[in-house]
C-alpha positions in Angstrom: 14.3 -4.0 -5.7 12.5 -0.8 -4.5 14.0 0.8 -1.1 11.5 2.9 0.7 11.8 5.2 3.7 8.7 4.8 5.3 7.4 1.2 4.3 9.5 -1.2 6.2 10.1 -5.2 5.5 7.3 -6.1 7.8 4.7 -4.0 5.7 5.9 -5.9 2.4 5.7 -9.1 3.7 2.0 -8.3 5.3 1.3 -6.3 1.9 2.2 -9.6 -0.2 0.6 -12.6 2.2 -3.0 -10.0 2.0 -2.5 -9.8 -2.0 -1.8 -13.8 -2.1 -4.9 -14.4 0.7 -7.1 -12.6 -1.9 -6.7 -14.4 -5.0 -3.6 -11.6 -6.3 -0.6 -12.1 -7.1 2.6 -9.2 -6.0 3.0 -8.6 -9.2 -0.6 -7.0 -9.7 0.6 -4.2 -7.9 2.8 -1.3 -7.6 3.8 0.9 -4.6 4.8 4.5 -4.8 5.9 5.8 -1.6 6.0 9.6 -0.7 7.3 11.1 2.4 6.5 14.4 3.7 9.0 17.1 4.0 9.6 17.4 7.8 10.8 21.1 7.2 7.4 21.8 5.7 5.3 20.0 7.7 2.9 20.4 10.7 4.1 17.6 12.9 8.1 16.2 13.3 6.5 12.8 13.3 7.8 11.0 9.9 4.9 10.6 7.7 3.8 10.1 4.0 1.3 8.3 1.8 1.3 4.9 -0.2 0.0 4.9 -3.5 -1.3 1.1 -4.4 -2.1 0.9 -7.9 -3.7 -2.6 -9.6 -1.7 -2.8 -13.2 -4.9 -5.3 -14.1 -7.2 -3.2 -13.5 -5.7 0.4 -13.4 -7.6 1.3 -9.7 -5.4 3.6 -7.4 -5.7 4.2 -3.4 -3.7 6.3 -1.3 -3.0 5.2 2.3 -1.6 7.4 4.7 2.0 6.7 6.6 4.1 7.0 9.1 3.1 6.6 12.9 -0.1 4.8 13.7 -1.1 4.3 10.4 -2.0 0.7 9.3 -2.0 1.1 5.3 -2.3 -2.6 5.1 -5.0 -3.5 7.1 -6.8 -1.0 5.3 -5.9 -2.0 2.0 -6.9 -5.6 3.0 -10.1 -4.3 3.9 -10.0 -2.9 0.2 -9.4 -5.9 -1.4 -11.8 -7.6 0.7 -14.3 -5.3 -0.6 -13.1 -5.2 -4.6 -11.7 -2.1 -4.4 -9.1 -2.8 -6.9 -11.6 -5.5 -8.5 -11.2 -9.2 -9.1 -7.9 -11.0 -9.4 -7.3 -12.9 -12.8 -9.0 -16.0 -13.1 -11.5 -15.2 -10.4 
């Protein structure tokens, strides 16, 4: 299983009942996680981005992390919208 830094046990579980709500299945998806170095950066908040890419249909979005940042409410919006297009079957 993937460990992230920045994406905690609460955001998967939200991330997976959204892509199950929409017709997706987990597997439809892959995360990438990046954090920004706090040595480099502009603020000492701990922040990064989320890279969700759809293996069916090859669509990538980058949501933004770290404090105050919903990444999956916006990606629900996303889905809502066919962002990543139409789950299989559908």
């Amino acid at each position: 299983m993937t460990s992230f830094e920045l994406i905690t046990d609460q955001d998967l579980s939200a991330f997976a009942a959204t892509v199950a709500r929409n017709g997706w299945k987990a597997s439809d998806f892959e995360l990438q996680e990046e954090t920004f170095d706090q040595a480099t950066a502009e603020v000492e908040a701990r922040k990064g981005q989320v890279g969700v890419r759809c293996l069916l249909t090859q669509a990538v979005t980058i949501y933004p992390l770290g404090d105050g940042s919903d990444w999956v409410a916006t990606f629900a919006a996303d889905l809502e919208h066919r962002k990543f297009g139409q789950p299989a079957g559908l």
